[in-house]
SEZADO-95488 format. One line per field, with one value per atom (N, C-alpha, C, CB): atom name; x, y, z. Coordinates in pm, whole numbers, plus 50000, padded with zeros to 5 digits. Each point is the difference from the previous one (the first is absolute). Glycine has a CB too. Layout:
BEGIN
atomo: CA	... .
u: X	... .
v: Y	... .
w: Z	... .
***
This chain:
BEGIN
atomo: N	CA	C	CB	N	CA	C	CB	N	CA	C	CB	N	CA	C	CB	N	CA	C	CB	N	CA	C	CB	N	CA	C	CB	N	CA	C	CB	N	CA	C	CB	N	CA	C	CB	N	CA	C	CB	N	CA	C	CB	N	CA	C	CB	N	CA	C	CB	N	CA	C	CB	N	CA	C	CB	N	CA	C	CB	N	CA	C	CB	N	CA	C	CB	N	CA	C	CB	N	CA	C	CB	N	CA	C	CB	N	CA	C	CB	N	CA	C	CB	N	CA	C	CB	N	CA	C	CB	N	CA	C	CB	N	CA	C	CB	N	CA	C	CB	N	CA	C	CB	N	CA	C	CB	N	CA	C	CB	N	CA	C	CB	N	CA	C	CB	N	CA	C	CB	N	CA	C	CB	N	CA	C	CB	N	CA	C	CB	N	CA	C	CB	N	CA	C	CB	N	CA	C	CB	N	CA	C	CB	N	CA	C	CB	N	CA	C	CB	N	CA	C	CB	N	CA	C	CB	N	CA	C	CB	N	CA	C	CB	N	CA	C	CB	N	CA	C	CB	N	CA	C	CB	N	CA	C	CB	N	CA	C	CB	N	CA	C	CB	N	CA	C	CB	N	CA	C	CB	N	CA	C	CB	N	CA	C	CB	N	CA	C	CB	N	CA	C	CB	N	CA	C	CB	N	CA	C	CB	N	CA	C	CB	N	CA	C	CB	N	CA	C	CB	N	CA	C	CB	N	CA	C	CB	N	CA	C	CB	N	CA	C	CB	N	CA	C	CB	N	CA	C	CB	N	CA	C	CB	N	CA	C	CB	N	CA	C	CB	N	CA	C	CB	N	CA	C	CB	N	CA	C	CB	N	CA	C	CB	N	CA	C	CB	N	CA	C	CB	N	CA	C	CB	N	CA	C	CB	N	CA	C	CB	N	CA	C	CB	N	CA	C	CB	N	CA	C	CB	N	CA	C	CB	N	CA	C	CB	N	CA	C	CB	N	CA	C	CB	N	CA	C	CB	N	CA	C	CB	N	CA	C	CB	N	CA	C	CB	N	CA	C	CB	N	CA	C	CB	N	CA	C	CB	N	CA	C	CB	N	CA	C	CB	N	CA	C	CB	N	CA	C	CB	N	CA	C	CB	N	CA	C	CB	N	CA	C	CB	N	CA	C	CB	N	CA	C	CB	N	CA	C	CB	N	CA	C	CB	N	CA	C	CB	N	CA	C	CB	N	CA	C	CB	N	CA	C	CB	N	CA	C	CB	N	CA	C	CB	N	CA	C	CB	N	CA	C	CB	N	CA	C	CB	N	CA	C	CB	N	CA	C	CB	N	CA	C	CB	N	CA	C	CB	N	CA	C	CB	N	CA	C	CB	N	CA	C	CB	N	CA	C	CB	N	CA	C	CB	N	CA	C	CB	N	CA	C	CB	N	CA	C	CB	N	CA	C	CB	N	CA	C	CB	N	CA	C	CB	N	CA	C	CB	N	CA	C	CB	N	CA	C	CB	N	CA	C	CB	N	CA	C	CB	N	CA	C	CB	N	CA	C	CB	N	CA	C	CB	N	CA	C	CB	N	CA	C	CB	N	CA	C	CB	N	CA	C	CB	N	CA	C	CB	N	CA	C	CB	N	CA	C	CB	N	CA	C	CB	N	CA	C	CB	N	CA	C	CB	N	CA	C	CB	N	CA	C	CB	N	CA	C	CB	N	CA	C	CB	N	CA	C	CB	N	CA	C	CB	N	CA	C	CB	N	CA	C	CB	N	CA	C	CB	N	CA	C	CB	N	CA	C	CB	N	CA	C	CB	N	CA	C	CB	N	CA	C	CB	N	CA	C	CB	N	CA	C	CB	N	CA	C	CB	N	CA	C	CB	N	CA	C	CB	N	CA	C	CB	N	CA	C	CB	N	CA	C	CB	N	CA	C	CB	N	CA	C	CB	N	CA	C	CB	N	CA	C	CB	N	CA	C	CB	N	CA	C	CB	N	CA	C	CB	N	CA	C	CB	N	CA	C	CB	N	CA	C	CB	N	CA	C	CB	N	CA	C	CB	N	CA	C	CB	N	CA	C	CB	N	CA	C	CB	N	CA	C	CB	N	CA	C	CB	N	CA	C	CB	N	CA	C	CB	N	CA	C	CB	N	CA	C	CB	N	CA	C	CB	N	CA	C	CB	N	CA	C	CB	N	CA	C	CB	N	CA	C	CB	N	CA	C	CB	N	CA	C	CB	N	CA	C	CB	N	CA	C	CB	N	CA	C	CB	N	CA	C	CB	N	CA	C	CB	N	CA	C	CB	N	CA	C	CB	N	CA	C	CB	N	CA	C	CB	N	CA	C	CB	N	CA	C	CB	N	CA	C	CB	N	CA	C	CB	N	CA	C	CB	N	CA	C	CB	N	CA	C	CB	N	CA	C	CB	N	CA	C	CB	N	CA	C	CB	N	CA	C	CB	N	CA	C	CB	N	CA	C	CB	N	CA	C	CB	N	CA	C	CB	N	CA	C	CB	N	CA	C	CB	N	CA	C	CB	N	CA	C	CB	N	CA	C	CB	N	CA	C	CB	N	CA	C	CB	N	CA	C	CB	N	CA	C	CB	N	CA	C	CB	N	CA	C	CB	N	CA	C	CB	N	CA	C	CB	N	CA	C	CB	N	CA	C	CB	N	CA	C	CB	N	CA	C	CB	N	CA	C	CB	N	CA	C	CB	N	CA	C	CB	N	CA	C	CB	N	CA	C	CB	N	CA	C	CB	N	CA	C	CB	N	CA	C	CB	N	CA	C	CB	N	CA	C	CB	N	CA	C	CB	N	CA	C	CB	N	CA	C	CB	N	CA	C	CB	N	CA	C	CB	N	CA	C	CB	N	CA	C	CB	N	CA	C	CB	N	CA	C	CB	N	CA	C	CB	N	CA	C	CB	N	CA	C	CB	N	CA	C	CB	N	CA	C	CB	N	CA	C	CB	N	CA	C	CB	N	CA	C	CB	N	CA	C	CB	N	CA	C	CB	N	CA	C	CB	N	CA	C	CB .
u: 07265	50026	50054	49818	50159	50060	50125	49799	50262	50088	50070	49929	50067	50071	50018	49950	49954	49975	50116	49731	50247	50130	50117	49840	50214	50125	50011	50019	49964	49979	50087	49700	50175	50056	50140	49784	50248	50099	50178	49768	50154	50129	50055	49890	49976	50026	50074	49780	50192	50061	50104	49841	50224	50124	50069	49917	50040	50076	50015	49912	49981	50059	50103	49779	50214	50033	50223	49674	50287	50154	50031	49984	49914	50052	50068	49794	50099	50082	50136	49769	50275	50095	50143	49850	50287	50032	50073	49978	50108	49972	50079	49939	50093	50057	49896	50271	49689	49874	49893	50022	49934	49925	50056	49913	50236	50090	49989	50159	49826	50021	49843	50244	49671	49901	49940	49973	50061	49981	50064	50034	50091	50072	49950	50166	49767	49953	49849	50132	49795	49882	50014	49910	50217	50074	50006	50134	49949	50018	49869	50227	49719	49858	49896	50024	50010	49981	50042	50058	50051	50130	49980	50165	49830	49966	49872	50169	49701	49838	50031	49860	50231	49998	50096	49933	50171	50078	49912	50238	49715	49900	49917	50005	49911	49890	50037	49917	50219	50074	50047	50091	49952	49995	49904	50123	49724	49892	49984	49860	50155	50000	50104	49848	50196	50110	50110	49838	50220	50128	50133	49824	50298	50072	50078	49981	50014	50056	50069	49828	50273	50145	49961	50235	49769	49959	50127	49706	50418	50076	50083	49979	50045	50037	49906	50112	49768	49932	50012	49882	50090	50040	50124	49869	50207	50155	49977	50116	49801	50036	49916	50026	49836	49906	50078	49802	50307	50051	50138	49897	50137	50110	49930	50173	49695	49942	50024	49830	50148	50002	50131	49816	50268	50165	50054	50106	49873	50019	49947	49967	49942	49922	50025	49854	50158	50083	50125	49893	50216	50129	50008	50079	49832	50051	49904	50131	49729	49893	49906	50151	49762	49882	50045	49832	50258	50028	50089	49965	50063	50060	49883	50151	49734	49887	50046	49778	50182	50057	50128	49922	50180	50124	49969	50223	49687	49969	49928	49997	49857	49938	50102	49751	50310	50052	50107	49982	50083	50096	49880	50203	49689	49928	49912	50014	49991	49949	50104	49781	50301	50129	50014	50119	49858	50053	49889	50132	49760	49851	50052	49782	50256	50069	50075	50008	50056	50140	49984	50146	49720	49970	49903	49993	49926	49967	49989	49990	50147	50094	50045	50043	49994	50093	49938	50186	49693	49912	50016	49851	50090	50035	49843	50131	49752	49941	49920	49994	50078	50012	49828	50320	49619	49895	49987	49933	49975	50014	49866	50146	49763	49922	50008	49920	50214	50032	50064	50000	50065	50064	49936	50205	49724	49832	49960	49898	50037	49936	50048	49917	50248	50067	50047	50045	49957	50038	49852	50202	49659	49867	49982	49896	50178	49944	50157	49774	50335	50097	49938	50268	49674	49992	49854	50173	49730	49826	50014	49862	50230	50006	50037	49967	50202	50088	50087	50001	49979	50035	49899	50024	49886	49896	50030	49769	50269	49955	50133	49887	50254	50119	49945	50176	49743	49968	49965	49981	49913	49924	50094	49810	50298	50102	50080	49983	50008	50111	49920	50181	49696	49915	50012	49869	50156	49996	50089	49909	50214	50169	50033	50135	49757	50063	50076	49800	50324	50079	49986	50128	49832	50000	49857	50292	49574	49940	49864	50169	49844	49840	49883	50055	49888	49850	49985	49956	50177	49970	50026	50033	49994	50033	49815	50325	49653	49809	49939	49959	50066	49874	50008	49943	50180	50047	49925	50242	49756	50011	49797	50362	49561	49855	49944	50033	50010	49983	50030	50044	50055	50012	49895	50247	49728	49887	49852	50159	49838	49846	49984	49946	50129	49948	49931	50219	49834	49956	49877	50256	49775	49920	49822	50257	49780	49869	49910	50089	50005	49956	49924	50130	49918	49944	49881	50198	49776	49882	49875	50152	49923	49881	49960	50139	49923	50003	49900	50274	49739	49954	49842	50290	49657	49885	49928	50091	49996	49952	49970	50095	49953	49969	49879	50279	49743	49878	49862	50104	49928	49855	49939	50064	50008	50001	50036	50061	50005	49990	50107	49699	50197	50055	50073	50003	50058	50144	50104	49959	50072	50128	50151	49874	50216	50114	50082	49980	50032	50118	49944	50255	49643	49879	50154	49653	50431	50099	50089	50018	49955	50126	49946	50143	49734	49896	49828	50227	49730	49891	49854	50087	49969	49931	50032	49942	50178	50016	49963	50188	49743	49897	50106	49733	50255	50041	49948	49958	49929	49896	50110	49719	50324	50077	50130	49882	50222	50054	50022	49959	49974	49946	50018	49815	50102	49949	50181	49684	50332	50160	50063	50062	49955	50075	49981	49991	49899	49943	50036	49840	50157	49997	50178	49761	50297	50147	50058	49945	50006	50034	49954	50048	49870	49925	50050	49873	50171	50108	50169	49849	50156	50162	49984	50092	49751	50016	49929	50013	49968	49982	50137	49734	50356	50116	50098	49921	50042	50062	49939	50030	49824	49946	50049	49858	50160	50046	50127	49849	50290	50081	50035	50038	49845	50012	49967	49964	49984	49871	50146	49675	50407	50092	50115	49879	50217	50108	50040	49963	50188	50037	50036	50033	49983	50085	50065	50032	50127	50092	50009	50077	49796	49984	49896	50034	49889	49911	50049	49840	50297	50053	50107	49907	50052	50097	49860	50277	49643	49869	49948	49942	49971	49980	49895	50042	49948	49905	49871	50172	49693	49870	49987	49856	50178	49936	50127	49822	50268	50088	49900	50283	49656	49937	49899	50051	49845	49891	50093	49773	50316	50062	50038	50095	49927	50061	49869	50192	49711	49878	49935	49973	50062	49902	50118	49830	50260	50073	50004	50101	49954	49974	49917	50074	49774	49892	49996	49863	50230	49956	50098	49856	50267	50107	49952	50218	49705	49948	49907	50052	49897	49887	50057	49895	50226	50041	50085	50019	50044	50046	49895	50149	49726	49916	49928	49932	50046	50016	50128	49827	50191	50211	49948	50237	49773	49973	49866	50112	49783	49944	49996	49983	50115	50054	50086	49992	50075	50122	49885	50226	49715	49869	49932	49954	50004	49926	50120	49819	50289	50102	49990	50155	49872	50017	49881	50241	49678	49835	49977	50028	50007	49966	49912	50236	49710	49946	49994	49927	50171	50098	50133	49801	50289	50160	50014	50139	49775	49995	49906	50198	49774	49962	50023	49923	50191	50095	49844	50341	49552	49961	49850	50192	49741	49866	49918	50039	49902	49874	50089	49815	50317	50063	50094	49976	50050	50081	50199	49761	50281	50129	50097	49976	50161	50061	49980	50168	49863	50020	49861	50240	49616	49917	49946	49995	50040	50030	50088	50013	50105	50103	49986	50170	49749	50027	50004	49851	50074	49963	50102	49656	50390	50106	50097	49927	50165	50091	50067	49909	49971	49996	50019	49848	50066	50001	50202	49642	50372	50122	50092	49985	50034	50103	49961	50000	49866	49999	50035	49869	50111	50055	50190	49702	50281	50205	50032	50035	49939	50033	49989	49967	49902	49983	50114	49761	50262	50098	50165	49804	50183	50134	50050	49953	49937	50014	49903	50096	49903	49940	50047	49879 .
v: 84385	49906	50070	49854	50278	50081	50027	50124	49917	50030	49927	50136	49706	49903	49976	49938	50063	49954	50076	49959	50150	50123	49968	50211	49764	49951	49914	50067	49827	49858	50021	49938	50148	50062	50044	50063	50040	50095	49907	50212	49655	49936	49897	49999	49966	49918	50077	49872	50242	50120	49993	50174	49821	50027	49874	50136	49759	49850	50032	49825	50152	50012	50107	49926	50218	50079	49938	50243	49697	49944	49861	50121	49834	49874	50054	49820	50259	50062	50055	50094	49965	50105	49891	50237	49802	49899	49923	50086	49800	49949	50035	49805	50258	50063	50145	49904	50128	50071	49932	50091	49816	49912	49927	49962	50022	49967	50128	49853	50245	50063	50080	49984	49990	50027	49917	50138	49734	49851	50036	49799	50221	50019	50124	49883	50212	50128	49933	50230	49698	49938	49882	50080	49861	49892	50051	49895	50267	50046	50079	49985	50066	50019	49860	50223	49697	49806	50007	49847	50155	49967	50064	49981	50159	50094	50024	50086	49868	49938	49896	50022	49862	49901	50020	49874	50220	50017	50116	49918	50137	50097	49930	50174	49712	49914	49940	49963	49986	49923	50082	49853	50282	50069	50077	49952	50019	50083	49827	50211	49658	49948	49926	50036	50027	50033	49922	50057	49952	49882	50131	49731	50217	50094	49947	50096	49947	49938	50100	49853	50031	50081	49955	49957	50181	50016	50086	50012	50030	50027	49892	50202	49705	49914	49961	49939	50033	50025	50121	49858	50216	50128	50008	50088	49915	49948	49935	49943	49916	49900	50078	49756	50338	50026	50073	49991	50094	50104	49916	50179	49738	49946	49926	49972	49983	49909	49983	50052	50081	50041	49998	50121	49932	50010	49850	50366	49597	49830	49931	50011	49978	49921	49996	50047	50100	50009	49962	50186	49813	49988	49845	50264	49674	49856	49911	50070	49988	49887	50007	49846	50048	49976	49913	50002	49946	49894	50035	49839	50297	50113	50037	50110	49863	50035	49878	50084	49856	49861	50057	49772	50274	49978	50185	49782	50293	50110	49964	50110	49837	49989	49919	49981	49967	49886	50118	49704	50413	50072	50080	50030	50001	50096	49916	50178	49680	49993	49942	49990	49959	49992	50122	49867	50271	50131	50011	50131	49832	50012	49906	50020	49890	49882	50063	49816	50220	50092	50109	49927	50141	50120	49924	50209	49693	49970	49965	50026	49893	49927	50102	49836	50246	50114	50118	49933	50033	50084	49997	49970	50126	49973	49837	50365	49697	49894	49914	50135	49801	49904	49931	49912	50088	49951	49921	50156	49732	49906	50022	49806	50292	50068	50108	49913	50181	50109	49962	50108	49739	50024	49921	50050	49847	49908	50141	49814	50289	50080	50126	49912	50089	50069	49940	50092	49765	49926	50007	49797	50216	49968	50069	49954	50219	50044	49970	50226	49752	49984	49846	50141	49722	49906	50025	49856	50234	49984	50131	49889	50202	50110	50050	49998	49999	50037	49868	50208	49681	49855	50041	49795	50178	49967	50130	49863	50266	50152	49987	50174	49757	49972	49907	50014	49882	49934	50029	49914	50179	50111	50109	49963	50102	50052	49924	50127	49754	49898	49964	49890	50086	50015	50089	49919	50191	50135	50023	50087	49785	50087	49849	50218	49722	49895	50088	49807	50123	50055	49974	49998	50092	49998	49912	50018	49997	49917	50128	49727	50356	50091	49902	50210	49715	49963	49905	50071	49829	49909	50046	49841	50286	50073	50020	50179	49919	50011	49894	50222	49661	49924	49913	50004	49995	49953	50100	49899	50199	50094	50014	50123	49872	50019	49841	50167	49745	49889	50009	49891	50186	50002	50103	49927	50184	50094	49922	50231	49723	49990	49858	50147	49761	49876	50045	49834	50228	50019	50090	49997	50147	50078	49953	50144	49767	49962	49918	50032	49837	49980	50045	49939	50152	50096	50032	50094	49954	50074	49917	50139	49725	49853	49946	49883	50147	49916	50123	49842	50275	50104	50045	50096	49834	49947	49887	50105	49772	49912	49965	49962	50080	49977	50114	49905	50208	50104	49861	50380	49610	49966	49821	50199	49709	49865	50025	49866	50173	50010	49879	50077	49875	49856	49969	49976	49936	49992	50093	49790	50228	50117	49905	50267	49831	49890	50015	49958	50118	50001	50141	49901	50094	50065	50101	49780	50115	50091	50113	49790	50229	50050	50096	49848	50121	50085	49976	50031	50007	49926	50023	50022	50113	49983	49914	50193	49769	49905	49815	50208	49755	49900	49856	50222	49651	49883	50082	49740	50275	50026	50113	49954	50166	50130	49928	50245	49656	49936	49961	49993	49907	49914	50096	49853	50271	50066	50034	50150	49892	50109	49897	50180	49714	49883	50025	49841	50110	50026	50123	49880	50254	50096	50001	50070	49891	49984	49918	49939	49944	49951	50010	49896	50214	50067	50079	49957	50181	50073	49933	50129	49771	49966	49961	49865	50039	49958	50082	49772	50370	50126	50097	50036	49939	50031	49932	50010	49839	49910	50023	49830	50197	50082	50095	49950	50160	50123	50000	50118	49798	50003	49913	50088	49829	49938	50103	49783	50334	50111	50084	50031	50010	50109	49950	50105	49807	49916	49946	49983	50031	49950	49836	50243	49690	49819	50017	49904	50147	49975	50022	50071	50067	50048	49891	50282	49673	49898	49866	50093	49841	49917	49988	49972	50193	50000	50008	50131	49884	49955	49896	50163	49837	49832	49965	50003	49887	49928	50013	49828	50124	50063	49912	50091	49787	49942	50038	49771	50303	50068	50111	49950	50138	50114	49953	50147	49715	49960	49947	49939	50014	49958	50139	49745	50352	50145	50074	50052	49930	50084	49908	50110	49769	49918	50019	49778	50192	50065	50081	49918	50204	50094	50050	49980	49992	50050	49937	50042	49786	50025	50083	49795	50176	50128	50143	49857	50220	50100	50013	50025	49902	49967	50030	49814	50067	49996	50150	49698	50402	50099	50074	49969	50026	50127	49912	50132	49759	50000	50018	49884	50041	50085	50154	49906	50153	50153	49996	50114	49875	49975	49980	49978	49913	49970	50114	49751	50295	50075	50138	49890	50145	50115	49987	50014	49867	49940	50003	49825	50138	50028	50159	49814	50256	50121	50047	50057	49933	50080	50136	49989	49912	50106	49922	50146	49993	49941	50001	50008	50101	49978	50081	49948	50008	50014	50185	49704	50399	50108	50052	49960	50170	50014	50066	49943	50014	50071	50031	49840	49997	49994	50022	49811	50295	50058	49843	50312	49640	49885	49877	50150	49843	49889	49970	50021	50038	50002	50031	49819	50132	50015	49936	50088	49929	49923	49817	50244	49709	49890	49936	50037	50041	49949	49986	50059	49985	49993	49849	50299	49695	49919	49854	50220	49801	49846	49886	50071	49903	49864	50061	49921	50179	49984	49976	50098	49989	49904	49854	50151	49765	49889	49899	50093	49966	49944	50033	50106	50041	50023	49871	50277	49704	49860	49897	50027	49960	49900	49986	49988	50136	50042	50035	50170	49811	50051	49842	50270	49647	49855	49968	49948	50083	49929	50047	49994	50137	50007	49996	50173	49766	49958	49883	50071	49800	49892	49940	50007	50110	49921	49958	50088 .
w: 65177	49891	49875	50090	49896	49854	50041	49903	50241	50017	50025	50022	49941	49992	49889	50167	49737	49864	49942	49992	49994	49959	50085	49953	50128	50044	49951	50161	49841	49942	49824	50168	49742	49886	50009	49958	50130	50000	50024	50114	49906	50085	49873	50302	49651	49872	49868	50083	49911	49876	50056	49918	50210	50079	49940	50239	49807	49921	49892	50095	49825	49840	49963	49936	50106	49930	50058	49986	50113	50046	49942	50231	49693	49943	49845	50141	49805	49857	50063	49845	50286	49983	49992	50150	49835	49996	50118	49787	50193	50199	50123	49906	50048	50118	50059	49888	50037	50055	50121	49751	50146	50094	50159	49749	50237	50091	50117	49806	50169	50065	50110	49801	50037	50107	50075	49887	50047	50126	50134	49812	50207	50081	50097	49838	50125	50079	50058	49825	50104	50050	50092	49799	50168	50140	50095	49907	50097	50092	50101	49853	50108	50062	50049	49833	50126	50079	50116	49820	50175	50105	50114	49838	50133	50103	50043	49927	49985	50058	50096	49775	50215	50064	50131	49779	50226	50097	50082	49867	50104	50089	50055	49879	50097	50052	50109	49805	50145	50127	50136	49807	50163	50063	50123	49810	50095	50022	50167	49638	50271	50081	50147	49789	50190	50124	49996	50147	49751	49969	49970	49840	50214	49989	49894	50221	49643	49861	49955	49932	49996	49973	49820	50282	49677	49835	49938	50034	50015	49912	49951	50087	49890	49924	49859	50229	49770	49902	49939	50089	49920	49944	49947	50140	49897	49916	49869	50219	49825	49930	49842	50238	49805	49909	49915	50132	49908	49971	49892	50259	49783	49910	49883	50200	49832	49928	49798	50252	49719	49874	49938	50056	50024	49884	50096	49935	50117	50039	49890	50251	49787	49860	49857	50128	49841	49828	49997	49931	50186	49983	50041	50043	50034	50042	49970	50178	49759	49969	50101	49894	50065	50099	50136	49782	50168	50122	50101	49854	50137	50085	50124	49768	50225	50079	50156	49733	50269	50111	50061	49847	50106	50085	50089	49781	50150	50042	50135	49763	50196	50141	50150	49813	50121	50109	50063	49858	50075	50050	50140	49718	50224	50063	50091	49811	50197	50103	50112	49864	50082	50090	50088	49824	50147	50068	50095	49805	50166	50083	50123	49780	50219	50105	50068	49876	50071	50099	50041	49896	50044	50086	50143	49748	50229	50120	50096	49916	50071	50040	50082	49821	50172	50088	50035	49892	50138	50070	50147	49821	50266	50138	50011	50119	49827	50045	49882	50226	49723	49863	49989	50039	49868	50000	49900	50110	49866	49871	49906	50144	49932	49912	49918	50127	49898	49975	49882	50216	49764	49881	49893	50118	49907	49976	49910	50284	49757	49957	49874	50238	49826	49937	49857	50227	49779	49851	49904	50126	49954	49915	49885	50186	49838	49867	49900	50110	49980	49863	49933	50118	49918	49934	49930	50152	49879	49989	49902	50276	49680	49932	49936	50081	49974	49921	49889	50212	49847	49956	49835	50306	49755	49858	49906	50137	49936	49958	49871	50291	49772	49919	49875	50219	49824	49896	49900	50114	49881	49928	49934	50170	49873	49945	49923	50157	49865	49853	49940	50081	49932	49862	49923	50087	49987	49917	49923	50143	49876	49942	49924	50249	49685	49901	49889	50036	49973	49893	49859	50165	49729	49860	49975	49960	50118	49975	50025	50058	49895	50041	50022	49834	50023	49992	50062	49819	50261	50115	50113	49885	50140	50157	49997	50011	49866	50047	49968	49955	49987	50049	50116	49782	50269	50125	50098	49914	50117	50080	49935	50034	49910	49959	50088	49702	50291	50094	50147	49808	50233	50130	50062	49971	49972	50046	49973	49935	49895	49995	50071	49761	50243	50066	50173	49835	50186	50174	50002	50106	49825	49998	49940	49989	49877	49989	50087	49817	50248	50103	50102	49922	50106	50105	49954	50076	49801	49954	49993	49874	50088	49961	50155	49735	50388	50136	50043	50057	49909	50092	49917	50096	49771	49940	50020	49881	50159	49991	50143	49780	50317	50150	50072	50010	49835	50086	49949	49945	49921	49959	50050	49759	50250	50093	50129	49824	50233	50183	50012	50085	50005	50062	50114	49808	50258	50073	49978	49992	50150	49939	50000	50140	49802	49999	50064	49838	50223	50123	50113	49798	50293	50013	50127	49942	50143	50093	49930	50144	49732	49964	49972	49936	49917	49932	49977	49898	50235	49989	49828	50336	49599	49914	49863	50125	49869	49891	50008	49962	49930	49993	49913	49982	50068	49867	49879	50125	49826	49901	49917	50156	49950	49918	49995	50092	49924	49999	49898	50160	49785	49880	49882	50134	49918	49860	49947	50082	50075	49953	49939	50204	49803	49906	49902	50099	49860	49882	49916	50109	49939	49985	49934	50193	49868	50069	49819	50382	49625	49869	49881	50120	49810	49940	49945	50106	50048	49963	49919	50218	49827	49955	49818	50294	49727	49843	49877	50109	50026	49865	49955	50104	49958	50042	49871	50285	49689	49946	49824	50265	49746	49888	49946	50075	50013	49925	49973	50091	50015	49918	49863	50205	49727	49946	49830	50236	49810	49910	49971	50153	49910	50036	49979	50152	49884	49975	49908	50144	49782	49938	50023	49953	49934	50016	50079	49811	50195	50049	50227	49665	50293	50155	50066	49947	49942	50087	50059	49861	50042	50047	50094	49833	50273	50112	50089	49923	50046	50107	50006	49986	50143	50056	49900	50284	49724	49912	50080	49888	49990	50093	50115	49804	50229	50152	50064	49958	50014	50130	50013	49957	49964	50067	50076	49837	50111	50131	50078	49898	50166	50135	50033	49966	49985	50068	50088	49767	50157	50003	50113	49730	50283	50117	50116	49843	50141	50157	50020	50024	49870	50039	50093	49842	50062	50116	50136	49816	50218	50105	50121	49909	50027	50076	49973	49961	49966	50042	50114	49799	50165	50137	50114	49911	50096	50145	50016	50022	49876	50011	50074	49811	50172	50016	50168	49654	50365	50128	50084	49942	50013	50073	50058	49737	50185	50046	50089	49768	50193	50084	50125	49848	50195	50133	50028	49981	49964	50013	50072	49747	50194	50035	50111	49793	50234	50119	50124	49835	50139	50098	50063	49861	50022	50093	49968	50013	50027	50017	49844	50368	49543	49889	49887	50041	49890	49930	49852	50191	49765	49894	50004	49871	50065	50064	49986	49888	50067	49957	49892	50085	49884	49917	49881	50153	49779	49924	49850	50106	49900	49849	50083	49797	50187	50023	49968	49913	50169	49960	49993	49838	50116	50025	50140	49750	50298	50118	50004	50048	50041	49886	49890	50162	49817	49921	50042	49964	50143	49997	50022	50061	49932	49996	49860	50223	49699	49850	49960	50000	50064	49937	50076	49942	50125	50118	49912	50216	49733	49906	49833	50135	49856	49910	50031	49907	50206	50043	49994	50076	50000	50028	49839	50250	49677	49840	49942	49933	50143	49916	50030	50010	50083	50052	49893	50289	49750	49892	49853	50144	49814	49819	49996	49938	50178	50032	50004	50212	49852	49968	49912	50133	49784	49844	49972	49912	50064	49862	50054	49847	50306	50034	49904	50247	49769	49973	49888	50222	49725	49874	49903	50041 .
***
């Protein structure tokens, strides 16, 4: 438990010290922590006997950054669709074509690298620092607190579990809490940039019941991020994707339920 506690620390100094830096920093070390996802999740699939074709993602991870500054966020979509188009045609012209091979081979570009891009155009709002971080402090703390409030509140009530095939130790009860937990985090989020922020930067942020609708889906698409993996683990007989983080397991056992939030904070500020 200390040697979690201190990772735990060590990972959070890691965020911040990349939210002050400026964004293309953060762009980049998003992008190196995508990439250690990608390759947790393409090894699993591997480990579980799927023959997956991952250089197209990789490409796509690799263009991601000077794509993105030169053509925008909405440069992300016509990317994946190139790279999974090539996944088709590689399996397509195999001697013995399988429809799981390429099923498996698209999971971590849409479950990883999809969301992992999302998370990189957060990172590269143009001319807008103090709404790239409080954008980007919602996509981490909404999930992450969650986690912390579901994984308290289900040790100490019990109860029914909530999806017992996937993960039999998570409870409705730790559920609930992580909600809770989940929209707490967003409308402390909505606090501090209110403590820290100027007029003009606050009136490019959402108003406070956009942060409780962020913070209540959020948590529950984190949720389903961190069972996602879950399953994804249970597939290939593991029981965390590596151990890159001593007491935490690896990168994408870290990011599961951020991920999943990033899509969601990549739509907000598509269409807001």
């Amino acid at each position: 438990m200390k040697q979690r506690f201190i990772t735990g620390l060590a990972l959070v100094a890691f965020l911040a010290i990349n939210l002050w830096l400026p964004n293309w920093c953060m762009a980049v070390a998003t992008l190196t922590c995508i990439c250690f996802a990608v390759w947790e999740e393409y090894h699993a699939l591997t480990i579980g006997g799927h023959r997956v074709i991952s250089w197209p993602t990789w490409v796509v991870m690799g263009a991601s950054i000077p794509v993105t500054y030169f053509f925008g966020v909405k440069a992300i979509v016509p990317m994946l669709a190139v790279a999974l188009f090539a996944m088709v045609i590689q399996v397509l012209f195999r001697k013995e074509p399988e429809l799981t091979d390429l099923s498996m081979s698209t999971l971590p570009l849409l479950t990883v690298a999809l969301p992992g891009l999302s998370l990189v155009a957060l990172s590269l709002i143009p001319d807008q620092k103090a709404v790239e971080v409080v954008l980007l402090c919602l996509t981490f703390a909404v999930p992450l607190m969650g986690d912390i409030f579901a994984l308290f509140a289900g040790s100490a009530i019990g109860g029914p579990k909530l999806c017992p095939a996937v993960s039999p130790k998570k409870t409705i009860a730790g559920s609930i809490g992580g909600l809770a937990g989940s929209m707490i985090a967003a409308m402390a989020v909505f606090g501090l940039s209110h403590v820290f922020c100027n007029e003009p930067t606050l009136a490019k942020l959402p108003v406070w019941w956009h942060y409780l609708l962020l913070g209540f889906f959020g948590g529950v698409i984190g949720q389903i991020g961190d069972l996602f993996a879950s399953l994804v683990k249970r597939h290939s007989g593991l029981k965390d994707f590596s151990n890159l983080f001593p007491g935490h397991g690896g990168m994408l056992d870290r990011l599961d339920s951020v991920l999943f939030m990033a899509i969601l904070m990549y739509c907000y500020l598509m269409f807001k």
